[in-house]
LOBA-779427 format. One record per residue (C-alpha): residue in one letter; x, y, z. Coordinates in steps of 0.02 Angstrom, whole numbers, plus 32768, in hexadecimal, padded with zeros to 4 digits. Example, Ala and Ser with C-alpha at 12.3 -4.5 7.8 and 13.67 -1.06 7.14 Angstrom:
A82677F1F8186
S82AC7FCB8165
# end
This chain:
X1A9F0EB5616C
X1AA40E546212
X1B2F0EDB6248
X1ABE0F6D6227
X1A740FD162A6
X19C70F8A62DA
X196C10276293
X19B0102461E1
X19AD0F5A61C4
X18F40F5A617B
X19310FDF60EF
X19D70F9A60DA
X19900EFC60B8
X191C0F5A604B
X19B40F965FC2
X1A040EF05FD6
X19680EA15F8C
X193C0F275F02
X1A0C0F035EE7
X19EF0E305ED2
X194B0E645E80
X19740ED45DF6
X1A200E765DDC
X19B70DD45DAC
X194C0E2E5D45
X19E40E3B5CCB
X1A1E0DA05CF7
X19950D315CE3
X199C0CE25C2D
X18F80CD05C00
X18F10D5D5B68
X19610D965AFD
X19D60E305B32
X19610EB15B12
X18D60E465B5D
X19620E455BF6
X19590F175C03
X18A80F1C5BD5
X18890EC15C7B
X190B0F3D5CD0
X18A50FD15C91
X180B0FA45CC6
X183A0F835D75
X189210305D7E
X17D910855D1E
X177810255DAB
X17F010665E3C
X17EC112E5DDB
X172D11235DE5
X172110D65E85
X178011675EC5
X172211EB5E59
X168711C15EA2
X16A611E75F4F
X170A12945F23
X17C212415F17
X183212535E98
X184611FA5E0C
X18EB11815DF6
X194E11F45D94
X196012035CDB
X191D11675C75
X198C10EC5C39
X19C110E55B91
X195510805B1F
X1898104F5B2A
X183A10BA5BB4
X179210615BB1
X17A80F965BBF
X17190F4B5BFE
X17000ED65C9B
X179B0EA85CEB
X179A0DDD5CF4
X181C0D895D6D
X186D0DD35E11
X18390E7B5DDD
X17640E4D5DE8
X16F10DD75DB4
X16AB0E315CFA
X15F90E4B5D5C
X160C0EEE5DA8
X16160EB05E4D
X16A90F085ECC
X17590EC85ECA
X176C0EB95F92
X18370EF25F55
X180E0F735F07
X17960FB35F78
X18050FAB600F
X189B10095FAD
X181410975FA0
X17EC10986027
X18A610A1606A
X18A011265FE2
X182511956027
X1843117060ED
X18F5119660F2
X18E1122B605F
X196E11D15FEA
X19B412245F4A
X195F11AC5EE2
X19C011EB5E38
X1A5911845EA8
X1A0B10ED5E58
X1A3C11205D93
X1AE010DC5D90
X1AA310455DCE
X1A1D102A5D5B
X1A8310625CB2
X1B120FCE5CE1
X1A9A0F535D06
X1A3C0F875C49
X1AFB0F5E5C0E
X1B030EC15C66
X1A4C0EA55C15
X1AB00EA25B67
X1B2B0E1D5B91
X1BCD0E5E5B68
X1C4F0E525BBF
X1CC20ECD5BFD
X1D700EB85BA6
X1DE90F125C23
X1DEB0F085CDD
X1DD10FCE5CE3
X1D250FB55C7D
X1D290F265D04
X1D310F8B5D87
X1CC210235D47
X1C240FC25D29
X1C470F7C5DEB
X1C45101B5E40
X1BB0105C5DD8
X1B560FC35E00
X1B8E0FBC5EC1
X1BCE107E5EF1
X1B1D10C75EF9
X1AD510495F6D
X1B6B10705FE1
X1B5311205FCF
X1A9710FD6015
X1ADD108F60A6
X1B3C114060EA
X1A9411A460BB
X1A29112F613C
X1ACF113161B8
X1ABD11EC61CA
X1A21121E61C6
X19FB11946237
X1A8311F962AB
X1B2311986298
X1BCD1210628D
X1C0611C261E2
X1CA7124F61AB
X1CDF11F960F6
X1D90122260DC
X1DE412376041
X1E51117D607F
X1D9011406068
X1D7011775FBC
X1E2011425F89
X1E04108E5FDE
X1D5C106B5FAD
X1D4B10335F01
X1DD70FB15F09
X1D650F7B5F9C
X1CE20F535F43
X1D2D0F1E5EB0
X1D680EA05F31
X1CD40E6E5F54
X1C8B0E5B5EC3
X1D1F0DE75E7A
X1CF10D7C5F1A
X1C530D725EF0
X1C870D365E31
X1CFC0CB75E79
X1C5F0C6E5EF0
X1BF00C715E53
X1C6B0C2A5DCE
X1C3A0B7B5DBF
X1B700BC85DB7
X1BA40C2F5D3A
X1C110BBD5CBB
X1B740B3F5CB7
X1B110BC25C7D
X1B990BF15BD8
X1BBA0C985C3F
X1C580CF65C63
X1C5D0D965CBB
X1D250DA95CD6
X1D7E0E265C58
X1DC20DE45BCF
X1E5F0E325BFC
X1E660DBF5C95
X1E570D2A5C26
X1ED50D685BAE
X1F620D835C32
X1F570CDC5C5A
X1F420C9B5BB5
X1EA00C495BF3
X1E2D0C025B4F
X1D7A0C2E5B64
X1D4B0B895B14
X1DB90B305BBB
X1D610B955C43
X1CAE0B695BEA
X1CC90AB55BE4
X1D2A0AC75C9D
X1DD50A7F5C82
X1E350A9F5CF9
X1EE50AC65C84
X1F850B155CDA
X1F5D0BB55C79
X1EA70BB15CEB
X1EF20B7D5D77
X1F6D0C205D65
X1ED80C7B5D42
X1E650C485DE8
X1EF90C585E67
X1F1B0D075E1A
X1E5C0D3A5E33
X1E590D005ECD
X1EF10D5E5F10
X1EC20E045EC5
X1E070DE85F1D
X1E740DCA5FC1
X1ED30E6B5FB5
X1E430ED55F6D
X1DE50EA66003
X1E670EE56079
X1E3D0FA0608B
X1E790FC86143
X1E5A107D6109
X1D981070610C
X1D98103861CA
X1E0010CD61F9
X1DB2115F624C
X1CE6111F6234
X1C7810F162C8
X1CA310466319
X1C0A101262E7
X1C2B10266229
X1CED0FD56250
X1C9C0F446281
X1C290F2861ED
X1CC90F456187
X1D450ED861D4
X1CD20E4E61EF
X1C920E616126
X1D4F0E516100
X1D660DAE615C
X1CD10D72610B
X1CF50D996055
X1DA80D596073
X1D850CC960CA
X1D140CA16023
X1DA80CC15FB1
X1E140C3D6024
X1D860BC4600A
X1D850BE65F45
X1E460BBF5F49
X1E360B225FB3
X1DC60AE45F2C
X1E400ADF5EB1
X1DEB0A775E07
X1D3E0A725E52
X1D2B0B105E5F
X1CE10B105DBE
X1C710A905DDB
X1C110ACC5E81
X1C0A0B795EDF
X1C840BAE5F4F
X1C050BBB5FFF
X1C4D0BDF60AC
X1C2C0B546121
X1B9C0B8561AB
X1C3C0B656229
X1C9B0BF961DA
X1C180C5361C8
X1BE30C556286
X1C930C5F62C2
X1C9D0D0C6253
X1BFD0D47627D
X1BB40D1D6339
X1C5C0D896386
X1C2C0E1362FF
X1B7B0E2F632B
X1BA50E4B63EA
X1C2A0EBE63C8
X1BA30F1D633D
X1B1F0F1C63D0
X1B950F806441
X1BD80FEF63BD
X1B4A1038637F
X1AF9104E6427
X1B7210CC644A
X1B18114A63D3
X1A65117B63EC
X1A19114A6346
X197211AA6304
X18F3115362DD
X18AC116C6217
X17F711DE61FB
X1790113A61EC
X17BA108061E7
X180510366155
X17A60FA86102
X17FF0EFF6132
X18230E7F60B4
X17DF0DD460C2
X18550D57612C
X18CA0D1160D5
X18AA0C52608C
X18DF0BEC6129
X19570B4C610F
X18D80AEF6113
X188C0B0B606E
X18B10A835FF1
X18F30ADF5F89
X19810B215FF0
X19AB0A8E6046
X1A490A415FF1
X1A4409D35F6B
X1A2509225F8E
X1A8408945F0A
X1A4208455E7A
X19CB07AE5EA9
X1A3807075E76
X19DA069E5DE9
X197006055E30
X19DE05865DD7
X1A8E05D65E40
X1ADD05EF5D9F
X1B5006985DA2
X1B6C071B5D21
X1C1406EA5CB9
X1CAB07465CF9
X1CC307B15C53
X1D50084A5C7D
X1CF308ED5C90
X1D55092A5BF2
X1D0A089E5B85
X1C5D08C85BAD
X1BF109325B54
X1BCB09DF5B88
X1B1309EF5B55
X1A93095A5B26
X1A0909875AE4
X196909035AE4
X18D008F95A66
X185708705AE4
X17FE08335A5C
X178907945A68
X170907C55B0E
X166607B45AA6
X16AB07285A41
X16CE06C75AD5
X162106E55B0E
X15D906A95A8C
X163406045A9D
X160005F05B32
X153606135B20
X154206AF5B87
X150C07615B72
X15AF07BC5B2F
X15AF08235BBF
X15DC07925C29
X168407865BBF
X1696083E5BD2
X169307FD5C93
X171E077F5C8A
X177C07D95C0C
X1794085E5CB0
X17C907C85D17
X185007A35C9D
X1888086E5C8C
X189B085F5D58
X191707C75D45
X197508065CA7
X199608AA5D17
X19CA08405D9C
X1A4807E25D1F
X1A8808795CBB
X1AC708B75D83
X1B2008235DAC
X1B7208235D03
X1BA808DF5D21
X1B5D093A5C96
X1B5309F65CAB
X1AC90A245C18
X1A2509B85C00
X199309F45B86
X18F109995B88
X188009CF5AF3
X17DD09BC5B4A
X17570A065AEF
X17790A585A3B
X17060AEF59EA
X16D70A745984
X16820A1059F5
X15F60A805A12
X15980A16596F
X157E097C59D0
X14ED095E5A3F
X14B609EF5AB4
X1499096D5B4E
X153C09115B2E
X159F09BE5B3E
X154009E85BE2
X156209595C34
X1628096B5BF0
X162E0A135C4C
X15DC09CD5CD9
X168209475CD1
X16F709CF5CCB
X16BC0A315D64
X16A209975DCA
X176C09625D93
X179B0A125DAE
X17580A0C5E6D
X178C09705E86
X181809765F1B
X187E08F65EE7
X18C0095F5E3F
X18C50A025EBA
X193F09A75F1B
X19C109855EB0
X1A4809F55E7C
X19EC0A045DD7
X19EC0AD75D8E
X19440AD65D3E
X193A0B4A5CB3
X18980B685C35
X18A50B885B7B
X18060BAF5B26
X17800C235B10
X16FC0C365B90
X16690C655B0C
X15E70BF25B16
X16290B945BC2
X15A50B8C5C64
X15F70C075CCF
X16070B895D56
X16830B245CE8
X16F70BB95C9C
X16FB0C085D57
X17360B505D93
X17B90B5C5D11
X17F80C0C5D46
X17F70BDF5E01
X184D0B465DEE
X18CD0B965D95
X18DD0C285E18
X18E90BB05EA9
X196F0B485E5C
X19EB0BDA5E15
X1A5C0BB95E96
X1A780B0A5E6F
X1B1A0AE45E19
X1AF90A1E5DD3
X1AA509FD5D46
X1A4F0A775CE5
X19B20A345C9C
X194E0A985C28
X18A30A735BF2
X184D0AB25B40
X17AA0ABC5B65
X17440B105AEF
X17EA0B225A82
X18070B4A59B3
X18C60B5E5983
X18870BB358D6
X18370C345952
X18D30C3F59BF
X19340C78591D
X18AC0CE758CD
X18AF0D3B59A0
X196C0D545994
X19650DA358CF
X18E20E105906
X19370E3D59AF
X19C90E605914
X19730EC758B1
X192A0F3A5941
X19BC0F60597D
X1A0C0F8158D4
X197A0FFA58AE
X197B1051594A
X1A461074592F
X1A88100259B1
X1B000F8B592B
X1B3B0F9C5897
X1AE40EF05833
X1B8C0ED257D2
X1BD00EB05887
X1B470E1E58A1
X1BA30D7658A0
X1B760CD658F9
X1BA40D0C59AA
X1B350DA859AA
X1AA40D495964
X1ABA0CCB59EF
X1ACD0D4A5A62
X1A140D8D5A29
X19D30CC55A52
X19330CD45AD6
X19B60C565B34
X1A6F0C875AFA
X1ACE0C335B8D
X1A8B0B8A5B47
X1B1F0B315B16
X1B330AD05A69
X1AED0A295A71
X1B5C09925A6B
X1AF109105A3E
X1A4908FA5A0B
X19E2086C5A43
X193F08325A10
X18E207AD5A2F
X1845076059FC
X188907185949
X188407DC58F2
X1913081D588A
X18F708D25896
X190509755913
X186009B358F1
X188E0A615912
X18E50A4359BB
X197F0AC059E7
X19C00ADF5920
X1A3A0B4F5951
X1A750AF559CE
X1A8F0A4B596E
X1B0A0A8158DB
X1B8D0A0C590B
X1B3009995986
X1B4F08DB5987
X1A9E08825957
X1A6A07F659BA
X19CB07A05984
X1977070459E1
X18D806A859DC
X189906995A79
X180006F35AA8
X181707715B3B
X17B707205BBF
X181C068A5BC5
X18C606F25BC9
X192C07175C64
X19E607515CA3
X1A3306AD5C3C
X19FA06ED5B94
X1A3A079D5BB3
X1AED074F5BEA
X1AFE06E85B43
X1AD307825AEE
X1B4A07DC5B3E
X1BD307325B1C
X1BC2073C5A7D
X1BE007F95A67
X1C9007E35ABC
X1CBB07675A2E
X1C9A07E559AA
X1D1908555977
X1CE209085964
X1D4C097B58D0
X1CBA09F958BD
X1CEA0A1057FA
X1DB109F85813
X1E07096E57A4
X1E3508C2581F
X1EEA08B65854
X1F370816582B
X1FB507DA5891
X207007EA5837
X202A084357BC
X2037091757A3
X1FAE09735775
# end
């Protein structure tokens, strides 16, 4: 955008937020699939009647499936009616610059397919869901070029060069995003890819780094490099436009370099040019771009597009990078357990705060209180120890039948430990699983902005369940079933474990590992049950305010000593089986 020509940045930035926007609408994973498109289809309603009323029109044809679904939470608006500052610039880039608005359609039915979670199984399904998703907005950028009075002559060499283009890119942008993506259970590389490389799912998930993955990451990243390299595109188009292109190129490649140099970690943290690199590529670029375009006269657009808000600066918390784990007050360290030994996913019932309380002749919100002094340091601990996947159960559905005050003054906990900046400056993913019936809206919007500003962490993912029933998770998932059985879109003798997973309000939750509870309890009282079919169970009688980083590192001890068969007979050594 920073290449652009003056005039056009406002709308250009414009589609490249409606772009980010829409694309996390379908990405977010709060909601089950359909929830996912639901959310989609309401943004695109808002932006067809946004346009309607002042005479433009409409997006196109619907997309396929529900037409009418409610407020939009999320990136796409707030579920109040009030304007989506996105939205409203895109249509107002819409109207000012007279766009063919039914452009958008493609876009909008590959990001519905995204919504659904499967995955494309050849690289030419690959491919075609990339240039449906990314060809339209490219087809705008020419639009504003020439009606803005830039010569822009597209050759047939164009056409023919630009898909691999931005497959190119797109593969980049994978590669830079793979470690994000693997802690959140996703995978959005063919399966054919996989396969040629005789790559196991299961490996990639957990992030070993086997030959067959190595193979697989140094091919990726070689095919990005020579995607990218379309000298085609820069022939014959204003020097203004070469620019932009060449210098794109050397940034997208000099991303797929990094990705290589990273070798193993790359699928533990994201592939990010260095600011160095960055400025070396771009500060040359821009005065080149500056000189270019002013060799043509550009026109100016009918009226002023709406600008967006600035962009967070780097000084926000939340974008500043991560800070490490706080060491424990007693200097003892995290045992040096190999990354392979650990488990994926722990999942914690913190059971004991009113107990504790009561011990000590204090008001049980007090131990609610200390209890989220002990959370903060068993956070702190499951980081050094290198655990990708920690769920706190925080507050069940059944906890709505104690005492009215008590649960206030929990929420009030939660938001206060939500804000706090020492948690927001970790490289902890926040993620929420619950229902947000019945919360104050201070507290659920906490919990959705927390997890927004930390999605681009790539540490530990901690989830909360606040407000949480696993019976209702499964009953959500059957019913999300059974719609789309009645309404034609599966057959129900094809249901098996992996679609009904798939229908989960949070189905890139990994299984859980091991189970631990403390507070003297021998139960799960309804915490994660699909989740905790062939989880290790690790019970302990300490109350939670008295817990910290230690206990969660014997837990985690004595899982390593267990051997796991998940239903397959032991193998004795010298004997066959």
């Amino acid at each position: 955008m920073q290449l652009m020509p003056a005039a056009l940045r406002p709308a250009c930035w414009a589609m490249y937020a409606a772009a980010v926007t829409t694309d996390a609408l379908v990405d977010d994973e709060e909601g089950s699939p359909a929830e996912r498109a639901a959310r989609l289809q309401a943004w695109v309603d808002a932006l067809r009647a946004e346009l309607s009323e002042t005479g433009s029109s409409p997006v196109g044809p619907p997309i396929a499936g529900p037409s009418r679904a409610g407020p939009s939470h999320g990136p796409g608006g707030d579920g109040q009616g009030r304007a989506d500052p996105v939205r409203r610039a895109l249509a107002d880039t819409i109207r000012t610059w007279q766009l063919d608005v039914e452009t958008l359609t493609p876009v909008f039915t590959a990001l519905r397919e995204d919504a659904s979670g499967r995955r494309p199984q050849t690289w030419r399904e690959w491919s075609l869901r990339t240039q449906a998703e990314n060809t339209p907005w490219a087809m705008w950028c020419l639009t504003l070029l020439t009606r803005a009075g830039v010569p822009t002559t597209v050759r047939q060499e164009h056409l023919e060069a630009m898909p691999a283009f931005l497959d190119g890119l797109y593969l980049t942008d994978t590669l830079t995003d793979l470690a994000s993506d693997l802690g959140r259970g996703i995978l959005t590389l063919p399966e054919e890819a996989l396969a040629a490389h005789g790559v196991s799912e299961a490996d990639l998930l957990a992030r070993r780094w086997t030959p067959p993955v190595e193979a697989l990451i140094t091919g990726l990243t070689e095919q990005a490099h020579d995607w990218l390299e379309q000298p085609a595109l820069q022939r014959g188009v204003h020097p203004g436009m070469a620019v932009l292109l060449r210098t794109s190129t050397d940034l997208f490649r000099a991303r797929v370099r990094t990705a290589r140099r990273l070798g193993p970690a790359l699928l533990h943290r994201t592939a990010e040019l260095s600011p160095a690199v960055r400025l070396r590529l771009l500060a040359p670029a821009r005065v080149r771009a500056v000189r270019a375009w002013r060799r043509a006269a550009l026109a100016q657009p009918a009226e002023p597009v709406v600008a967006l808000p600035e962009p967070r600066r780097e000084a926000d918390a939340a974008f500043l990078p991560p800070v490490p784990p706080r060491p424990h007050p007693s200097g003892e360290c995290a045992p040096d357990i190999p990354a392979e030994r650990l488990p994926r996913h722990v999942g914690v019932i913190m059971d004991g705060n009113g107990r504790w309380a009561a011990q000590q002749g204090l008001p049980r919100s007090e131990g609610h209180r200390v209890g989220s002094d002990a959370t903060r340091d068993v956070v702190h601990g499951a980081l050094e120890l290198g655990l990708s996947h920690l769920t706190l159960y925080a507050f069940s559905t059944e906890n709505w039948r104690r005492d009215a005050s008590e649960v206030a003054r929990l929420f009030r906990t939660m938001h206060d430990t939500l804000r706090d900046s020492d948690l927001r400056s970790l490289d902890v993913r926040l993620r929420w699983a619950g229902s947000p019936e019945g919360l104050p809206v201070d507290l659920a919007d906490a919990l959705r902005q927390s997890a927004r500003d930390s999605r681009h962490r790539t540490g530990l993912t901690l989830t909360l369940c606040v407000n949480y029933g696993g019976r209702a998770e499964l009953v959500q998932a059957a019913a999300g079933l059974a719609r789309a059985a009645a309404a034609g879109e599966l057959d129900p003798d094809h249901i098996d474990e992996r679609l009904l997973a798939a229908h989960l309000p949070h189905p890139h939750l990994p299984e859980v590992d091991l189970l631990w509870r403390t507070g003297g309890e021998h139960r799960i009282s309804n915490f994660l049950p699909w989740h905790l079919s062939y989880s290790e169970l690790h019970f302990t009688d300490t109350l939670w305010p008295e817990v910290d980083r230690r206990d969660l590192w014997r837990a985690v001890s004595t899982y390593t000593q267990r051997r796991r068969r998940h239903g397959a007979a032991p193998v004795v050594e010298g004997t066959r089986v």
